[in-house]
MARDREN-711608 format. One record per residue: residue in three letters; y, z, x of N, C-alpha, C, O in turn. Coordinates in pm, whole numbers. Layout:
! MARDREN-711608
 res n.north   n.up n.east ca.north  ca.up ca.east c.north   c.up c.east o.north   o.up o.east
 ala       Y      Z      X        Y      Z       X       Y      Z      X       Y      Z      X
...
***
This chain:
! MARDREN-711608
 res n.north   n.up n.east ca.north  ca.up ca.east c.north   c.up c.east o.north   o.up o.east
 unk     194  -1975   2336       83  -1910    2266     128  -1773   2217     184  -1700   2299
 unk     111  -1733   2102      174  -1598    2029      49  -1525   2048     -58  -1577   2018
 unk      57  -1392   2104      -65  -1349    2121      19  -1180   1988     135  -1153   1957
 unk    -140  -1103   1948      -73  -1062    1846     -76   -887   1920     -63   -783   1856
 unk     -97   -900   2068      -81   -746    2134     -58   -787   2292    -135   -809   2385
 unk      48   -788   2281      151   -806    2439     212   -645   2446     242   -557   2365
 unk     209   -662   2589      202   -538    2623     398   -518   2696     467   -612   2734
 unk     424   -425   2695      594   -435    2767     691   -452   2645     812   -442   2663
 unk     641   -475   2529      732   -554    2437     931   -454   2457    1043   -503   2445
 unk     893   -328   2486     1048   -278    2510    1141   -353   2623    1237   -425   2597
 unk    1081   -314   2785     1123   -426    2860    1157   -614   2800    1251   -691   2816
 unk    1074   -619   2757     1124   -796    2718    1196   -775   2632    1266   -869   2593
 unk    1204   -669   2580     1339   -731    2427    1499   -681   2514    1605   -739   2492
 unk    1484   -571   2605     1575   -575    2700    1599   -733   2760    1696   -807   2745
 unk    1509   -749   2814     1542   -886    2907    1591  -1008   2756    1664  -1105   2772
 unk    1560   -989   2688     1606  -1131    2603    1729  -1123   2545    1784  -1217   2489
 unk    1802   -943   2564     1934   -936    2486    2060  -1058   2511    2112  -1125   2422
 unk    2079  -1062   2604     2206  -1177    2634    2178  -1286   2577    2266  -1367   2548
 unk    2047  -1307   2551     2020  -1443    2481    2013  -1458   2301    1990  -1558   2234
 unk    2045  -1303   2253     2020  -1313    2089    2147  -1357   2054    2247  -1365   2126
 unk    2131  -1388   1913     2258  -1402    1835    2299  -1241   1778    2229  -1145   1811
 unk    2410  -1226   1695     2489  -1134    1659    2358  -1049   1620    2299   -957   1677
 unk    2338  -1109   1513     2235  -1059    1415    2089   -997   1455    2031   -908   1393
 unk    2051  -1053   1552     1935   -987    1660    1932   -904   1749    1836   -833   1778
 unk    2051   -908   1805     2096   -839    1886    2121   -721   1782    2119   -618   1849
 unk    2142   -691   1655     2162   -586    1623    2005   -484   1590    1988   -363   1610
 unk    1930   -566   1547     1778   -535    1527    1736   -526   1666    1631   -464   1653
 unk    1748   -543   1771     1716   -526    1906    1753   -401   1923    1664   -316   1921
 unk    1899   -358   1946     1971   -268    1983    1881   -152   1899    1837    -48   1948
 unk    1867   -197   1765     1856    -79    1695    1696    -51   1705    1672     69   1691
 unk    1589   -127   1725     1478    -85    1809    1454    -35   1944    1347      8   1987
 unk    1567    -46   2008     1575     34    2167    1606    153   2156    1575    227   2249
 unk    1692    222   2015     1799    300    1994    1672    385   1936    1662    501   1978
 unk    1584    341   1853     1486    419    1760    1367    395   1761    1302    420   1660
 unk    1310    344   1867     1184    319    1897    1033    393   1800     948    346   1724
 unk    1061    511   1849      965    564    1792     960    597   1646     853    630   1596
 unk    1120    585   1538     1117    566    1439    1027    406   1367     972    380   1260
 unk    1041    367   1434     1001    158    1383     883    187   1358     859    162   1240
 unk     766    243   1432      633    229    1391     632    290   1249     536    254   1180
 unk     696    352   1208      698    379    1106     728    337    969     684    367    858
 unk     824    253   1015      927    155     885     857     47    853     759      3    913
 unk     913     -1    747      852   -181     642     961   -225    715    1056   -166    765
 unk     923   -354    709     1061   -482     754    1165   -471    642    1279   -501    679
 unk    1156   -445    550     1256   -416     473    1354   -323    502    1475   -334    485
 unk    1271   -202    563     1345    -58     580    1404   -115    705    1525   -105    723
 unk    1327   -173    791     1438   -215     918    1531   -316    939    1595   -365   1031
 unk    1510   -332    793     1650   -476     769    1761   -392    764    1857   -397    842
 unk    1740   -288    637     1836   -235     576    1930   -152    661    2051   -143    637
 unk    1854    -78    783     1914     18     901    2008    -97    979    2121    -87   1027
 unk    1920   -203    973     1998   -284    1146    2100   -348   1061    2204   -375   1121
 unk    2095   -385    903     2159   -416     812    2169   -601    874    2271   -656    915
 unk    2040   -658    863     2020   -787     861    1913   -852    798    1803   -808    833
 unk    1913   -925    733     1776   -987     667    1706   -991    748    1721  -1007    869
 unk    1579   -970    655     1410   -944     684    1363  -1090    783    1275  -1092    869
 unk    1426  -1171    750     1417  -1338     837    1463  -1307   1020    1406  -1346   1122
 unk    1566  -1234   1004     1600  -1220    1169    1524  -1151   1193    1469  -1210   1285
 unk    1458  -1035   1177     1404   -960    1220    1237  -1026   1268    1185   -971   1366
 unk    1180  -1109   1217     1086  -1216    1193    1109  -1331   1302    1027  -1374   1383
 unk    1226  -1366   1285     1279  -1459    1452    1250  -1374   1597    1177  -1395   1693
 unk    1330  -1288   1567     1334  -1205    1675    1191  -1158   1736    1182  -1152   1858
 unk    1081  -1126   1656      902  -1113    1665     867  -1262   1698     755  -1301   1729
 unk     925  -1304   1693      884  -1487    1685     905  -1455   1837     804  -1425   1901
 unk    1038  -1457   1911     1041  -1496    2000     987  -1365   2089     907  -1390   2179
 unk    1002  -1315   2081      925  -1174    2174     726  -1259   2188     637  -1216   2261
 unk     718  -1349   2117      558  -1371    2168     476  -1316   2038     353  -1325   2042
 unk     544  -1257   1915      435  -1185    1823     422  -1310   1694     488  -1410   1663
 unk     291  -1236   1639      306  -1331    1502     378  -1308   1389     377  -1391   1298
 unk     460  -1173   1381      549  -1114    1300     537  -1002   1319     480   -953   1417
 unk     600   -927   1209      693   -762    1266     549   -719   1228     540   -842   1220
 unk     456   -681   1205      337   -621    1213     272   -614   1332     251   -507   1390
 unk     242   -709   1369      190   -715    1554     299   -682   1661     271   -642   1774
 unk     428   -703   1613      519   -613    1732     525   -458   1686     628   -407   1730
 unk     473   -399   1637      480   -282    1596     329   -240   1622     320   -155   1710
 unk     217   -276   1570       94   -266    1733      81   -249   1817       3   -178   1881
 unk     202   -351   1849      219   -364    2019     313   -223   2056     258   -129   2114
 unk     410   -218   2030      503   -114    2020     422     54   1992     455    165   2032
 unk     333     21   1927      278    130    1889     163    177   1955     111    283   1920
 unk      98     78   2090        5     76    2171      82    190   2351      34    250   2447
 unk     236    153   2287      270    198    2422     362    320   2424     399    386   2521
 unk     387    332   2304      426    472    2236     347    612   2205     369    732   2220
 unk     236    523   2152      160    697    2109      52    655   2159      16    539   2180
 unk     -24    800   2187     -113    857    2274    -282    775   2206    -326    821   2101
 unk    -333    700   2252     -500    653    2167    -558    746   2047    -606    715   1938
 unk    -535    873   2110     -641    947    1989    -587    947   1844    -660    947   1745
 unk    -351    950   1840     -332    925    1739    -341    805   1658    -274    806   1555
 unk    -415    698   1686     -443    605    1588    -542    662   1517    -546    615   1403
 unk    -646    766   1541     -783    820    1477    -692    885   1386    -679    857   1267
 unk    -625    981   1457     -558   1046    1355    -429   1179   1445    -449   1264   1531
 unk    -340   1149   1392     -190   1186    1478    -230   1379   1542    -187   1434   1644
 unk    -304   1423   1456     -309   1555    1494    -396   1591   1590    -382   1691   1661
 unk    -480   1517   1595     -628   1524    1689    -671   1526   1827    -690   1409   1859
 unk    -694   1598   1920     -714   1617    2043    -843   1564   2094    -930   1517   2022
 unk    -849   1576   2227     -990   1547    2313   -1103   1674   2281   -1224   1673   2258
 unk    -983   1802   2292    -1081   1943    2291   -1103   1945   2155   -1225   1936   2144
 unk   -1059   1951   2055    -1062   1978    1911   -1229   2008   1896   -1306   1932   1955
 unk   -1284   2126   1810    -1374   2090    1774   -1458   2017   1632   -1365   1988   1557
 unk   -1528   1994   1596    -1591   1934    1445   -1520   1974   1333   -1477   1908   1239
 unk   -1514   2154   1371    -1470   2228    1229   -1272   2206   1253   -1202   2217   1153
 unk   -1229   2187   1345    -1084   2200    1389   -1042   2068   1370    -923   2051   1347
 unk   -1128   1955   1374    -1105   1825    1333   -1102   1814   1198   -1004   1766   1140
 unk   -1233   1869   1122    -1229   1901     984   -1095   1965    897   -1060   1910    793
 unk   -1049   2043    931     -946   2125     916    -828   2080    931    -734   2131    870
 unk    -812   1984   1008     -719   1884    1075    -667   1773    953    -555   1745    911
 unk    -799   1725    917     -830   1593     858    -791   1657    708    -708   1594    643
 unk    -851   1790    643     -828   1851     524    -695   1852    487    -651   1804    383
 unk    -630   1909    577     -487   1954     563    -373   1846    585    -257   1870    551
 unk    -409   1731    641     -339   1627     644    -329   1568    494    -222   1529    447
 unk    -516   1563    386     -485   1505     290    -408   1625    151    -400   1582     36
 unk    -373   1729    176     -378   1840     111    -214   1817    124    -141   1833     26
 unk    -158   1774    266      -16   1742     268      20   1611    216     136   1619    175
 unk     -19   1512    200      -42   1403     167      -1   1407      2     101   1358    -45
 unk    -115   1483    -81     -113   1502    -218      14   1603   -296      42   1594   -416
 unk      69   1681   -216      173   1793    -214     290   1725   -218     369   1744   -311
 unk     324   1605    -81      432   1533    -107     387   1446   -249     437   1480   -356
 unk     313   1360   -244      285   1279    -349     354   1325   -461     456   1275   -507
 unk     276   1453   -515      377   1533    -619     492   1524   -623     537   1492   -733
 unk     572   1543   -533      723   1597    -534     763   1427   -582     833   1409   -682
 unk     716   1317   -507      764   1221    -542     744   1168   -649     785   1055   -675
 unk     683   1232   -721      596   1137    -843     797   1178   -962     873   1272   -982
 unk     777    967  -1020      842   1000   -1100     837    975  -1255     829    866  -1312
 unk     843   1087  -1304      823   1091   -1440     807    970  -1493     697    915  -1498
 unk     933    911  -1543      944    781   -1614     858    641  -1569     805    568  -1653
 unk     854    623  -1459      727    523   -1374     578    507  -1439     510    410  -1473
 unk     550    706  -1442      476    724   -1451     414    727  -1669     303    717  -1722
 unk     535    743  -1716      509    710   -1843     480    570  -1925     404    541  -2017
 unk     586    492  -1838      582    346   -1843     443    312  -1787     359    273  -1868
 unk     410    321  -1664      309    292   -1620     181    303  -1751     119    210  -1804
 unk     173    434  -1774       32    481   -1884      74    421  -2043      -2    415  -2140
 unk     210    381  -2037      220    269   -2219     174    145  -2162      83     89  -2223
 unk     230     77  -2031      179    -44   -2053      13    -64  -2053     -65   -134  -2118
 unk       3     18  -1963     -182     -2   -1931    -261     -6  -2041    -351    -86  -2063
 unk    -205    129  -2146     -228    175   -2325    -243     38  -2379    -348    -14  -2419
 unk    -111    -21  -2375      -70   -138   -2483    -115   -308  -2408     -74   -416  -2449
 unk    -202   -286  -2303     -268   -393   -2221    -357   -445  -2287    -440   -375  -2344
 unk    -359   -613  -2297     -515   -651   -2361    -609   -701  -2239    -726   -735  -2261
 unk    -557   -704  -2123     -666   -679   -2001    -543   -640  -1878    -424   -669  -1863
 unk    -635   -569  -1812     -623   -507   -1686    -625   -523  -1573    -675   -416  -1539
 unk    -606   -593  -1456     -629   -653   -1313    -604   -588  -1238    -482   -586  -1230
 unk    -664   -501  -1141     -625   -444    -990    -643   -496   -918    -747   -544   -874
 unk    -526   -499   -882     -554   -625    -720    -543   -528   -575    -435   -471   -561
 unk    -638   -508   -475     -600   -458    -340    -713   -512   -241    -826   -539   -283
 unk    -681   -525   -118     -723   -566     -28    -734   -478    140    -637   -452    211
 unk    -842   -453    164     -830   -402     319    -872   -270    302    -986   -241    266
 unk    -763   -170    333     -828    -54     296    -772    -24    113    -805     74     46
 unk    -704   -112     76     -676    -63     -68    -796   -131   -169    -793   -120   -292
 unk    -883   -191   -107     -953   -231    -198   -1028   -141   -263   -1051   -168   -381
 unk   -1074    -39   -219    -1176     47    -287   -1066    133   -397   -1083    183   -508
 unk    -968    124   -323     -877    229    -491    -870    108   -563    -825    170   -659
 unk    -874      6   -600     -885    -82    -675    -981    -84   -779    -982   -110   -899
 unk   -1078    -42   -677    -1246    -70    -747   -1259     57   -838   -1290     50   -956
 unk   -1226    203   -757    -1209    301    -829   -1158    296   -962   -1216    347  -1058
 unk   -1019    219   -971     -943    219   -1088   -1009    136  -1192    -984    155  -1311
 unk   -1092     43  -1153    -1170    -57   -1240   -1303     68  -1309   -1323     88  -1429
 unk   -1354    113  -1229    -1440    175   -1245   -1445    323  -1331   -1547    367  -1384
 unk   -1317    386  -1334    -1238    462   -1457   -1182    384  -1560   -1141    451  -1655
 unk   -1172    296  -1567    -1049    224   -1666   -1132    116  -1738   -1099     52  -1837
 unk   -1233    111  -1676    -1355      8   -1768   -1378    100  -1882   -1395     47  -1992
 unk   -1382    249  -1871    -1428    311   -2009   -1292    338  -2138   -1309    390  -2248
 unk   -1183    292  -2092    -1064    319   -2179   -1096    236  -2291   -1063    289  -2397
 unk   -1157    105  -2306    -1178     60   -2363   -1110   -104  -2380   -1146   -186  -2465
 unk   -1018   -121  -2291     -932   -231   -2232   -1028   -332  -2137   -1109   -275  -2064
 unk   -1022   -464  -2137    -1046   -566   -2051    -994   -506  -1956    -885   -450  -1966
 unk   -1071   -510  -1841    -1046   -486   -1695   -1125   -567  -1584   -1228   -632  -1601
 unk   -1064   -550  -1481    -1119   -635   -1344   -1066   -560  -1226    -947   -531  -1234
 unk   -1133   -521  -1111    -1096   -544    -992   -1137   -675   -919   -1243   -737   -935
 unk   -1030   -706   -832    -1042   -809    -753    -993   -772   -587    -911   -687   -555
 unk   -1037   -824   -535    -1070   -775    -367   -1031   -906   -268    -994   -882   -153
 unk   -1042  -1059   -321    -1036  -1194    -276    -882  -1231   -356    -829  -1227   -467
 unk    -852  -1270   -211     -702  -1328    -196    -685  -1444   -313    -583  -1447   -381
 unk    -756  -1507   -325     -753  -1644    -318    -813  -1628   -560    -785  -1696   -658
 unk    -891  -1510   -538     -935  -1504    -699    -808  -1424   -755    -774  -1428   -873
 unk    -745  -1353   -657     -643  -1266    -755    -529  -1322   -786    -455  -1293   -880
 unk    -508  -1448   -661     -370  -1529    -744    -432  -1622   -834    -354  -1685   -906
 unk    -541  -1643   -845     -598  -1787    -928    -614  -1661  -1097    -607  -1700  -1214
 unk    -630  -1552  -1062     -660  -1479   -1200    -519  -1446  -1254    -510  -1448  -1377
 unk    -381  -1407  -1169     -312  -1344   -1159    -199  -1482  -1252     -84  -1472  -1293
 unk    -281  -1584  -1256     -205  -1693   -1281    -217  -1735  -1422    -116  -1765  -1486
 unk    -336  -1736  -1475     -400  -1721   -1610    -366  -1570  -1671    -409  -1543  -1783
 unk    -321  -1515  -1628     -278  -1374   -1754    -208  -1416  -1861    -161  -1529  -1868
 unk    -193  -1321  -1957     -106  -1371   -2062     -20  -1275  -2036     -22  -1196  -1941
 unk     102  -1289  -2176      180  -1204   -2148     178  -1055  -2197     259   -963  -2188
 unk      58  -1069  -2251      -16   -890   -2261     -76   -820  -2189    -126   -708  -2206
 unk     -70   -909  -2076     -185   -859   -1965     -84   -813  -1847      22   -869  -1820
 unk    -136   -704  -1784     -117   -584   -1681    -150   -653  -1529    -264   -698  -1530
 unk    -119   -662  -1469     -164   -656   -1303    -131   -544  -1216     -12   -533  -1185
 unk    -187   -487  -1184     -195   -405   -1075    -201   -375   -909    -298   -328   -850
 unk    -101   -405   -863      -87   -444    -685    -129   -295   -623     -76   -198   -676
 unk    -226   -272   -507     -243   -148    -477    -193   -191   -331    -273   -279   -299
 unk    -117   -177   -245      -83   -172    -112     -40    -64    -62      53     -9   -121
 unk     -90    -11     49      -36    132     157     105     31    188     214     58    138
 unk      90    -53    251      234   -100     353     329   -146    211     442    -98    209
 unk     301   -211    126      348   -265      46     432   -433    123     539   -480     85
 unk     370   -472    202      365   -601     308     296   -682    262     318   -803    269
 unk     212   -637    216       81   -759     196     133   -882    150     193   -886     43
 unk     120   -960    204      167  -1097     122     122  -1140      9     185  -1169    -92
 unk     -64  -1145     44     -172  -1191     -80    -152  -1117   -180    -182  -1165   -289
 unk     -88   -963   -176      -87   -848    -287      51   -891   -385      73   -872   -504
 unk     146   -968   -260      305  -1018    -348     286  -1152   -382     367  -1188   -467
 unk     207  -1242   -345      205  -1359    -428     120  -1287   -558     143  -1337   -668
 unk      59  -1213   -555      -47  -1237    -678      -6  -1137   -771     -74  -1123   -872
 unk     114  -1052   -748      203  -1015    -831     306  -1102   -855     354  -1073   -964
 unk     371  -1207   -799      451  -1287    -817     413  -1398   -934     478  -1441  -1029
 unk     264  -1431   -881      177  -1518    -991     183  -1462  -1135     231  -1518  -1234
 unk     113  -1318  -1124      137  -1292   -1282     233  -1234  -1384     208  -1185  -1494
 unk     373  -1255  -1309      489  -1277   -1339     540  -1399  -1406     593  -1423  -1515
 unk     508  -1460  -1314      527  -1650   -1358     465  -1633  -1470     528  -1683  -1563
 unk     341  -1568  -1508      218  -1644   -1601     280  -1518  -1761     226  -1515  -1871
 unk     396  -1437  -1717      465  -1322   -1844     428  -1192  -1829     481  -1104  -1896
 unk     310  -1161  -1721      217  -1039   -1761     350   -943  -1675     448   -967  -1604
 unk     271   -812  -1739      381   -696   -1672     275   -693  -1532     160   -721  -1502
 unk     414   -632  -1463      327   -583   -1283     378   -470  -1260     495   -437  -1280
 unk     260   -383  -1201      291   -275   -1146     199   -261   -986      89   -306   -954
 unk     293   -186   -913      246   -154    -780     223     23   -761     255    116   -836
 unk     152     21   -625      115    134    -593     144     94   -475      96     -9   -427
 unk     253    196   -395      229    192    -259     334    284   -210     410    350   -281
 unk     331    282    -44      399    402      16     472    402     39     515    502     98
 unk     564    282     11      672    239     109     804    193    -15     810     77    -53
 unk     898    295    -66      983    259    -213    1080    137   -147    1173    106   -220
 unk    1075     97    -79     1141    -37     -20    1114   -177     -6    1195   -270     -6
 unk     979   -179      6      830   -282      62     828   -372    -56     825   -358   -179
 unk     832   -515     68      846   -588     -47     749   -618   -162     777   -714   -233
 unk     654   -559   -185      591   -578    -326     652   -468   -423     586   -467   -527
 unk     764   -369   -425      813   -347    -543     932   -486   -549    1011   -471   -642
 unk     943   -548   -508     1059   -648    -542     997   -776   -695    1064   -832   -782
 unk     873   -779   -670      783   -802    -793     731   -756   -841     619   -805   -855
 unk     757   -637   -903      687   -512    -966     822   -486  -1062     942   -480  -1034
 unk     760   -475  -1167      836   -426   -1279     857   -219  -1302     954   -155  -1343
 unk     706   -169  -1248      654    -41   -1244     646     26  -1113     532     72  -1109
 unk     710     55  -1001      655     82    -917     650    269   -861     741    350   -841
 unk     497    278   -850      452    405    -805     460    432   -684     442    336   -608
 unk     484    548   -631      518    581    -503     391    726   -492     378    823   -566
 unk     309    682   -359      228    752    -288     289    808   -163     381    746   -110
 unk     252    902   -121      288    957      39     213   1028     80     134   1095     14
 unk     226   1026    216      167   1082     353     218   1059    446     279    953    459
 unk     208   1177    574      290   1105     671     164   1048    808     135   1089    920
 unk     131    964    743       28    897     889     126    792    926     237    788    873
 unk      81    697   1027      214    606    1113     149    499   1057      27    481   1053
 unk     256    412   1003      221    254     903     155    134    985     121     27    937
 unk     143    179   1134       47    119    1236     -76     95   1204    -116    -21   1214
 unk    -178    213   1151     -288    238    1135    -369    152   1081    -338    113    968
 unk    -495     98   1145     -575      6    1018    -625     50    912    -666    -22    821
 unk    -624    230    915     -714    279     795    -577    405    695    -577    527    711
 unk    -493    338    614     -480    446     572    -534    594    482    -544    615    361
 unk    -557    661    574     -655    808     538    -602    859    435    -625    807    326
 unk    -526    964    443     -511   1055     359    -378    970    264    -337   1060    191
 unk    -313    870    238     -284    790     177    -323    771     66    -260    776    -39
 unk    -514    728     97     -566    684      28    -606    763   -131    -623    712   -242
 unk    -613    919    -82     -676   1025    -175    -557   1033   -219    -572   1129   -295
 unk    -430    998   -230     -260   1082    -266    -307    914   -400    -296    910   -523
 unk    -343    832   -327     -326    697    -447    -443    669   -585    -437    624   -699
 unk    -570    738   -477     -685    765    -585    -621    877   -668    -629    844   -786
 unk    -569    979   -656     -511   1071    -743    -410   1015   -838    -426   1056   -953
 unk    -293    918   -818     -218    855    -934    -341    789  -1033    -337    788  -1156
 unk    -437    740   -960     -496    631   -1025    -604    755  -1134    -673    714  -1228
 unk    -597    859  -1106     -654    964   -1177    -578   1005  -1278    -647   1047  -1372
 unk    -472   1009  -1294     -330   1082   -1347    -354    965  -1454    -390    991  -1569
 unk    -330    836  -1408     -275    697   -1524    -407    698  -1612    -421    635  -1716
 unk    -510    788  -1545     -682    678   -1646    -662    849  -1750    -694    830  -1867
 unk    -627    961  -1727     -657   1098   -1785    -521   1050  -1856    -488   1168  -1864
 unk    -410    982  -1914     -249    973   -1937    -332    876  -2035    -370    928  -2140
 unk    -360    756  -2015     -464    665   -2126    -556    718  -2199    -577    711  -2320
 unk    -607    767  -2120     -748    825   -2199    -718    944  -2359    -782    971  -2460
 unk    -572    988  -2294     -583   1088   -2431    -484   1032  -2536    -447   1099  -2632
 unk    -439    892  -2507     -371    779   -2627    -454    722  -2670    -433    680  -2784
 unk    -588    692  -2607     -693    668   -2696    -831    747  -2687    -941    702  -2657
 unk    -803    844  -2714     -932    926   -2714   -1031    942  -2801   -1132   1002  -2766
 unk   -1019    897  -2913    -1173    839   -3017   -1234    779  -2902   -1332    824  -2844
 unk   -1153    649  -2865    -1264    571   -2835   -1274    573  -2689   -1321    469  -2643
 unk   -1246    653  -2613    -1291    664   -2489   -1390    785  -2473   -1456    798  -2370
 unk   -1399    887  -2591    -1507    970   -2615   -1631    896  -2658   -1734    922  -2596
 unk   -1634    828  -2735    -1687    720   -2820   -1777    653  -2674   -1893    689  -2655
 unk   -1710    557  -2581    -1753    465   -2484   -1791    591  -2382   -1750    539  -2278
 unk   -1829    690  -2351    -1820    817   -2275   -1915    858  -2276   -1986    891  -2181
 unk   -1947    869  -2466    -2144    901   -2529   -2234    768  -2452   -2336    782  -2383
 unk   -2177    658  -2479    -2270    539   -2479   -2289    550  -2302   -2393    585  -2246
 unk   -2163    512  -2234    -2229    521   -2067   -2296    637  -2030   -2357    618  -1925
 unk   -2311    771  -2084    -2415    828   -2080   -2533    838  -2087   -2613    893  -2012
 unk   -2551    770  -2206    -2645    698   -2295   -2771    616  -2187   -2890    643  -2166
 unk   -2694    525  -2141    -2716    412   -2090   -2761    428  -1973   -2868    380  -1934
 unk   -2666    514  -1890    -2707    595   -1729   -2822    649  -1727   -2900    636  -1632
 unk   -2857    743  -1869    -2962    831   -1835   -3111    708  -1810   -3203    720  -1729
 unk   -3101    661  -1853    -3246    573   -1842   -3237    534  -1703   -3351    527  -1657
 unk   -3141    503  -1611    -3135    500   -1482   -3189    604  -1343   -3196    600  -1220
 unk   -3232    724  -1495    -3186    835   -1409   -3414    900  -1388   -3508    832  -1429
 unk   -3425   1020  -1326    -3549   1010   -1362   -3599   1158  -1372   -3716   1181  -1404
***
C-alpha cells in the first residue's frame, strides 16, 4: 500500500541503500547529503544534481512507499521544518497580527524584487507579439494557479482577442487540442510539475498553437513544452499547498503582458474600455 505521508522516510532510504542500483544509490546519497536543499527542488533539478533521469528518481519514491517525488518531499518536509513554516517560513507562535502582517508584506515585496531581476527581456517581448498576433487565447492553471489564470482572462478579454480561462483538467486538454495554429495557450504552474498543465501544453502543440508557460521553476518540466517560458520567483519552499507570495510576482507578469498588448493595440482596447464602462455602470447604483 503506497501511502502518500510516511513518516522516517531518511532512516528507510538509509536502510534500502545496499539494495539500490548505481543510479539510485546516487539520488539517495545525494538526498542524505542535501536534505534540506530537496524540499526545495523540481525532479528535474534533482535529476540534474544526482545527474540521473527523472524515472530513477520516481523508482526510488516508488519503493520508499510514496506515490512519487511530490509526496516524498511532504513527507521529507513534515520532518524537516518546523509546522508553523508551512503557514509561512518566517512566522512564529509569539508573532503578533501587525508582525505577521509585516512578515507576509515583505515576503511578497521580496518575491516581486527578485521577479524583476529575473525577468527576461526577450521572453518577455515574444511573449506580448505572440499574444498581439493571437486569434484566441487559453490560460490554462489549476490549484492555486487557477485564479492567475482567471485574472489573465479577465484583463485580456478587453484586448480585444478571443480568450478563455480554463480551470478543468480534462476541458483544457480537450480545448488545448482543437486550437489552431494561431492560437496561444497559456500554462500557469508555481511547480511547473503539473502533469494536467504539460499534457495540455503538449496537446496544443500537437494541434500547431504557440505555448507559453509561467512558472517558478526554469527547469520544470512544463518549460520542456513551452515555446515562451516566463520565470516568476520567491523564495517560499515548493512543499507548500498555497503558493503565496509567488502568486502576486505571477499576477504582476500577467500585468506587464496585458499593459505590453494593450499599447499594440490601443484604439481598440480604449475603444472596448468606453463600452465595459458603459455596460458596468448600469450594474452599479
Amino acid at each position: 500500500m503506497v501511502h502518500s505521508r510516511l513518516q522516517g522516510c531518511l532512516p528507510r532510504l538509509r536502510g534500502i541503500l545496499p539494495s539500490l542500483t548505481s543510479a539510485e544509490g546516487r539520488v539517495a546519497n545525494y538526498i542524505l547529503e542535501n536534505s534540506q536543499q530537496i524540499i526545495h527542488l523540481s525532479i528535474t533539478e534533482l535529476a540534474e544534481l544526482a545527474q540521473c533521469a527523472e524515472a530513477t528518481i520516481f523508482r526510488l519514491c516508488k519503493r520508499l512507499g510514496y506515490g512519487g517525488y511530490q509526496a516524498f518531499k511532504i513527507s521529507l518536509a513534515s520532518e524537516l521544518v518546523e509546522p508553523l513554516a508551512n503557514i509561512h517560513q518566517e512566522i512564529t507562535q509569539k508573532d503578533s497580527l501587525s508582525t505577521i502582517a509585516a512578515k507576509v508584506f515583505h515576503s511578497n515585496i521580496e518575491a516581486l524584487q527578485d521577479t524583476l531581476k529575473l525577468i527576461h527581456e526577450e521572453s518577455l517581448e515574444k511573449a506580448v507579439k505572440a499574444l498581439h498576433e493571437a486569434e484566441r487565447i487559453e490560460f490554462y492553471g489549476l490549484g492555486g494557479s487557477a485564479p492567475v489564470a482567471m485574472d489573465a482572462y479577465h484583463k485580456f478579454v478587453r484586448v480585444g482577442i478571443p480568450c478563455i480561462a480554463l480551470t478543468d483538467p480534462h476541458l483544457q486538454v480537450i480545448s488545448a487540442r482543437l486550437l489552431s495554429p494561431k492560437g496561444v495557450a497559456f500554462g500557469i504552474s508555481h511547480s511547473g510539475s503539473n502533469k494536467d498543465i504539460v499534457e495540455s501544453l503538449k496537446a496544443a502543440r500537437e494541434a500547431g498553437a504557440l505555448t507559453i508557460c509561467l512558472t517558478n521553476y526554469p527547469k520544470a518540466p512544463v518549460t520542456k513544452v513551452s515555446d515562451i517560458c516566463l520565470i516568476s520567483s520567491s523564495r517560499e519552499s515548493h512543499f507548500r499547498s498555497e503558493a503565496m507570495s509567488s502568486r502576486i510576482a505571477q499576477l504582476s507578469i500577467i500585468d506587464t503582458l496585458f499593459v505590453g498588448v494593450s499599447l499594440l493595440r490601443q484604439d481598440m482596447v480604449l475603444d472596448n474600455l468606453q463600452k465595459i464602462r458603459e455596460v458596468i455602470s448600469r450594474k452599479r447604483f
